[in-house]
C-alpha positions, -999 to +999 in steps of 0.1 A: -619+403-898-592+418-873-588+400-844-580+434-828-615+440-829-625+444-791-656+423-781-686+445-775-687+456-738-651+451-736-647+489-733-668+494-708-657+463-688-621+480-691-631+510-676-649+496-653-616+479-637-592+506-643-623+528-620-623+500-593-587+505-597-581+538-591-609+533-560-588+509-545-556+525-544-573+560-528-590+538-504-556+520-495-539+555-499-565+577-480-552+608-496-536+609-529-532+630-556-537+624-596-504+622-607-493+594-577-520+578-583-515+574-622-478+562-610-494+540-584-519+521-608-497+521-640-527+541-659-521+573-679-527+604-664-553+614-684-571+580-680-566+585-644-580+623-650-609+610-668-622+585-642-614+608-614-641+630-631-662+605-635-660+591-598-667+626-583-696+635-602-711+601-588-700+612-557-675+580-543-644+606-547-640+638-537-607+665-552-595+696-539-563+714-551-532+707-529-495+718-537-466+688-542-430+695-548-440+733-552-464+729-580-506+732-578-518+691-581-551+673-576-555+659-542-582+625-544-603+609-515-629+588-508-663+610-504-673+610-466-704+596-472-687+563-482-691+554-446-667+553-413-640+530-401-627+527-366-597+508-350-590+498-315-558+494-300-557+472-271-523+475-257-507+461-221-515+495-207-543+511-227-565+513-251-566+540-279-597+545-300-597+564-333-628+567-355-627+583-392-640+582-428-629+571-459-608+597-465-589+584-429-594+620-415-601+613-379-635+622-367-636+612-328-606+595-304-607+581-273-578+571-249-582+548-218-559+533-193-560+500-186-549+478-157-520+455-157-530+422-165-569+434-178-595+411-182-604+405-215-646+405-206-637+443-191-619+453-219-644+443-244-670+455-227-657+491-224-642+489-260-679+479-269-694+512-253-667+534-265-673+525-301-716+533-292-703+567-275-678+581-304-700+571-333-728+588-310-706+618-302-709+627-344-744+618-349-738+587-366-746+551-361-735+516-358-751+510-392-721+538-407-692+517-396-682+498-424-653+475-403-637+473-370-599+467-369-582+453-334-548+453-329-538+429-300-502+430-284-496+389-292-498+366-322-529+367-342-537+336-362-549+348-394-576+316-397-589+316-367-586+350-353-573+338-317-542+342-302-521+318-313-495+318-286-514+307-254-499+328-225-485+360-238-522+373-224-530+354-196-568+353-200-575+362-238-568+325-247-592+305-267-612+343-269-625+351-302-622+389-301-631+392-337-668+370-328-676+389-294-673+424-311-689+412-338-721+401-323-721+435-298-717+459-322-731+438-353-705+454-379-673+431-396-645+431-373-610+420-381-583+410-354-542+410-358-513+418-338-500+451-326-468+450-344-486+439-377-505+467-374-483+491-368-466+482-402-496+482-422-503+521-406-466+528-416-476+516-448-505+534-458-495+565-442-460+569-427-423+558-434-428+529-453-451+541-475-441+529-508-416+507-495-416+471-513-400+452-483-399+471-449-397+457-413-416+478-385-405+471-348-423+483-319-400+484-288-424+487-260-433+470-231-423+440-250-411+440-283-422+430-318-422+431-353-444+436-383-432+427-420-441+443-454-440+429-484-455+448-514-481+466-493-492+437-477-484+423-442-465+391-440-481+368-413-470+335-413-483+304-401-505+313-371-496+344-378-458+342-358-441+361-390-422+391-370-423+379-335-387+389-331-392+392-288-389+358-291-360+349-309-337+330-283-306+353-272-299+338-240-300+300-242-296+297-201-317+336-195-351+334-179-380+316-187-405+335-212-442+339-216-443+320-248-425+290-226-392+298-247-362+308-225-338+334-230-364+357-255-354+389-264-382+397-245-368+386-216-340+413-224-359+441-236-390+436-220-402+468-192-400+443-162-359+435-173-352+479-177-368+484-148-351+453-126-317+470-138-321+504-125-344+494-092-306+492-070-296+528-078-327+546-089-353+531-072-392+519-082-397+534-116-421+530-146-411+528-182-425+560-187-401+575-160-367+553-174-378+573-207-386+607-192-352+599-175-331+589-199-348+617-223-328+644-194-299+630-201-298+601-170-265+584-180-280+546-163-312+551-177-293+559-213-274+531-210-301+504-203-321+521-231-286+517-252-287+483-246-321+471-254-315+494-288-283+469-293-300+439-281-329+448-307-308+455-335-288+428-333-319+402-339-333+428-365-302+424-385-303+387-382-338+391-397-323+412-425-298+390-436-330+366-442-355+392-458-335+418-471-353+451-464-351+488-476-364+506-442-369+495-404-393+517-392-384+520-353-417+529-327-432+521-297-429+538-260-389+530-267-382+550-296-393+583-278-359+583-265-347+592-301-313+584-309-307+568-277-323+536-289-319+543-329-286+545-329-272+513-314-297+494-339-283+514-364-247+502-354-261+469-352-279+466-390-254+486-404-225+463-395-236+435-412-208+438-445-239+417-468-263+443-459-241+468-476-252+499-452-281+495-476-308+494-450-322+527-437-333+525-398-357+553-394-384+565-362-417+563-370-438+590-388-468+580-373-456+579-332-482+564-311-508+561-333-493+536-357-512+511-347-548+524-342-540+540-377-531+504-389-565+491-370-578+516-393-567+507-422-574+473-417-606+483-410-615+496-443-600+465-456-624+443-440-658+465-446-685+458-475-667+483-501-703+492-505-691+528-519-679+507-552-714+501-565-710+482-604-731+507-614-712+538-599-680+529-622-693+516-652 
């Protein structure tokens, strides 16, 4: 007898992992069409056509005709009855909300300002009522959310889910974010750091999508970094992969958060632009050194300038270790443009190893990077109850 003789069931089992397959990828992807996704999975298209036929009938896709590159294709997504997802943003300065489906088509946002310095009980309380209201606000429950994604602006240990860095948010120490929204709102709830999620949102849906090994920085209030390797975030132990605000430039500069001295933070950070320009332009915000700067204010350009140089000189240093494609560059920062692109630019691209190879781009996604990557990481962490066995058999 042949031993190419496939066992019985072994058909069946075949498709039935080439279907969780394709499911994957158009939940990872939110929106895909036939052909990427045949190039994304390594299946033939008309395996991939096949399934996709299958999967809709049962209802866990959905298709509707799109145009790509100037010809008609097949555009894939989860159905919307595969549940909802909804990431929160907790930032220095706000909070941003964003609810959506599977197909990560936003259904409800919220924005709030927060205090400097906001207590973490405060904050989850109101983050805890927000999620009720939106999910309210559509006629849908609690019991339709199928994860919660935070995004945090410090270090996240991966294990635990605390902040692994005790004083970068004086209060949130020894909290268990993940736990207390998990026992409010009673749905699984992942936790990880701003910058981390930022890149995974770039990921899935913005300039790095598709990238193999990509870097996202936000340049913000303080500064960070999120790394990409083959879709995935790279986190580290305790989850300090990417913290590039506190890389040591100044070995005699001020005294950081993290108990470091000289951080780029320290540099970069909003208090340091603000210090520099209080002699000649007076109290300002962040918001007005960009607004500023944006009208063409030669000292606010410059400090901007600076930071970008600052940045990009510790983001090449990071290169010559990880070699990436892309930087993705976001964050309040980058809406001065060029301004702050430009000397990081300079900066990578004078590196002779790097070749000029590396591409320093804005971000696609702007300000929601990160609630998009709270999102994503959302789905991630919810009971894929959509994939039933029997659904893809």
């Amino acid at each position: 007898m042949s031993g190419n003789i496939a066992a019985p069931g072994s058909q069946s089992s075949l498709r039935e992992a080439n279907s969780a397959r394709i499911v994957d990828t158009v939940k990872r992807y939110g929106r895909i069409t036939q052909v990427e996704l045949a190039s994304a999975t390594g299946l033939s298209a008309a395996t991939v056509s096949n399934i996709v036929k299958q999967l809709t009938s049962q209802g866990v896709v959905q298709t509707q005709t799109t145009i790509r590159s100037g010809r008609r294709a097949q555009l894939v997504t989860l159905a919307r009855s595969t549940g909802l997802a909804l990431g929160i943003e907790v930032g220095r300065r706000q909070m941003r909300l964003e609810l959506s489906d599977a197909a990560h088509e936003s259904t409800a946002h919220q924005h709030l300002p927060l205090p400097v310095d906001h207590r973490v009980d405060t904050t989850l309380d109101r983050a805890a009522l927000l999620v009720m209201e939106l999910t309210e606000g559509i006629g849908a429950t609690l019991d339709d959310v199928i994860g919660v994604g935070v995004s945090l602006p410090a270090p996240v240990d991966p294990v635990t889910g605390l902040i692994s860095v005790p004083g970068i948010m004086p209060g949130w120490d020894d909290v268990d974010v993940g736990e207390v929204l998990r026992r409010r709102l009673n749905r699984p709830v992942v936790v990880d750091n701003d910058a981390n999620a930022g890149a995974l949102g770039e990921s899935r849906f913005g300039a790095l999508r598709g990238v193999a090994m990509g870097i996202y920085v936000r340049c913000s209030y303080m500064t960070g970094g999120g790394i990409i390797m083959d879709g995935h975030v790279l986190h580290g132990d305790r989850g300090i992969a990417g913290e590039i605000g506190h890389v040591q430039v100044d070995p005699t500069g001020p005294i950081c958060r993290c108990g470091s001295r000289g951080c780029l933070n320290t540099i970069v950070g909003a208090d340091m632009i603000v210090d520099l320009l209080r002699l000649t332009r007076g109290r300002m915000s962040l918001q007005d050194v960009i607004h500023s700067a944006n009208e063409g204010d030669p000292g606010c350009r410059q400090v901007i300038q600076d930071a970008g140089s600052a940045i990009g000189n510790v983001l090449a240093d990071l290169c010559m270790a990880l070699a990436p494609t892309v930087i993705v560059v976001g964050g309040e920062l980058a809406q001065t443009g060029e301004t702050l692109l430009s000397p990081i630019r300079d900066a990578v691209g004078g590196r002779p190893l790097l070749g000029g190879k590396v591409e320093v781009v804005p971000s696609e996604l702007g300000d929601r990077a990160e609630v998009l990557g709270a999102l994503a990481m959302a789905q991630d962490a919810g009971e894929p109850a959509y994939v039933h066995k029997e659904a893809i058999s």
